[in-house]
N, C-alpha and C positions, 0 to 999 in steps of 0.2 A: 298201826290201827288208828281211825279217826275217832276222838270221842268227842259227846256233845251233854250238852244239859241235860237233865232229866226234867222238863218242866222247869219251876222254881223252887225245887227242892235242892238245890246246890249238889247233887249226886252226878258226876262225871261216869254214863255210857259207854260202850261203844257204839260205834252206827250202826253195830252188825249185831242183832239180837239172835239167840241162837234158840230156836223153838224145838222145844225135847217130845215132841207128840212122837216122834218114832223111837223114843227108847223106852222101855216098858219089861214087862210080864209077857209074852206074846199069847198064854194060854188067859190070861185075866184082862178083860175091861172090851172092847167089840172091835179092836183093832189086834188081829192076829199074824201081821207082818211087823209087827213092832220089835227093835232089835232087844235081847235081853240084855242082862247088866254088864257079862264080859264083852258082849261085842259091841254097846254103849261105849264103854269107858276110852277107847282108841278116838274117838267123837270127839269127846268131852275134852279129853287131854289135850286136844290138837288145838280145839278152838282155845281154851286158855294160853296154850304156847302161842298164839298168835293174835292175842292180845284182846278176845272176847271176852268180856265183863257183864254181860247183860242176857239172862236167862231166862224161857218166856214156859210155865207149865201147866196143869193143872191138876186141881184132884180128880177130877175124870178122865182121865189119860191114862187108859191099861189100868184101868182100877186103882188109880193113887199111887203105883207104881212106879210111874214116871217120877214122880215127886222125891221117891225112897232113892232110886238110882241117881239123880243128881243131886242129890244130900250130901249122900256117900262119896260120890266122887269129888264133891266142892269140897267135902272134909279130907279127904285124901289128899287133893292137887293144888290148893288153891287155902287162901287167907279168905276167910268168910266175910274180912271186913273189905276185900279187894274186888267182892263181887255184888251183884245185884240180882236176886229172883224178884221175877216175877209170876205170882198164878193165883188162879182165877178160884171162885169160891162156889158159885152157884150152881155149877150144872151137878144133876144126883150121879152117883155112881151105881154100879148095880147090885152093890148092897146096898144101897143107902135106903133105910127103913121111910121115909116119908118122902117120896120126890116130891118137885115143884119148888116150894118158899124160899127161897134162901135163909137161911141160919150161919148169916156171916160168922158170929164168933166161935161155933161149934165147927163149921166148914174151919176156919181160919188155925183155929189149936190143932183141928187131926193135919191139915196142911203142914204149920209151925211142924209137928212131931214127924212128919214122915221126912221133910228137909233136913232133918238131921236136927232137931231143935233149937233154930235159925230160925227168926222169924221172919216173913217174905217180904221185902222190901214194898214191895205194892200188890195190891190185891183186886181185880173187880171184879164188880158183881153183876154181872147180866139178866137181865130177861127174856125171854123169847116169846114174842106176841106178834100171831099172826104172819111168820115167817118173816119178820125184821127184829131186831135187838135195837133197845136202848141200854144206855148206860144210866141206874141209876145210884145216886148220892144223895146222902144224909146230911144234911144241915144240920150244926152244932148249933147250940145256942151261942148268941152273942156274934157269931161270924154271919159277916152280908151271905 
């Protein structure tokens, strides 16, 4: 396997990110061919035996499900400090009591909890305006 930068966060990749939208709940979230957790895990196992470190999820995938099945399996198969998730914070779920705003750090903790209490290596936060997305980011104080 090739791996690469992460950005400049000094986090070593792989080139091959492995996006979990088809493993899920198949009965919860609006994708109902999503595979559930035993037929997940053959997936999951395969791409770490061959050397995928880079995990791409969300909380809206099968209802935050996706999140819970690769927790589980990164805690099974894998050193959690050998691996990288990544998932995303903003889109509502269909419980989710207020859609719309993003509530990164409320989104980010039920996230944190369903990965198995791992917190996600990187997180974004989208909008959707007028059928395009940007990406937006908070400026800290003191940082250009």
């Amino acid at each position: 396997m090739e791996y690469v930068n992460l950005g400049k966060s000094g986090l070593k990749v792989s080139r091959l990110c492995l996006g979990c939208m088809s493993y899920g709940a198949p009965e919860r979230g609006a994708h109902p061919w999503t595979l559930g957790e035993d037929a997940s895990r053959p997936f999951l196992a395969r791409a770490l035996e061959l050397g995928i470190n880079f995990f791409d999820t969300s909380n809206s995938y099968s209802d935050g499900t996706s999140e819970e099945i690769l927790g589980r399996a990164i805690r099974d198969l894998a050193r959690r400090d050998e691996v990288v998730i990544a998932t995303k914070v903003f889109f509502p779920t269909r419980t989710a009591r207020t859609p719309g705003a993003c509530r990164g750090r409320r989104c980010s903790r039920r996230s944190t909890r369903a990965s198995g209490d791992w917190a996600p290596t990187s997180s974004t936060c989208t909008r959707s305006t007028a059928g395009t997305t940007r990406r937006r980011s908070r400026r800290r104080s003191g940082t250009p």
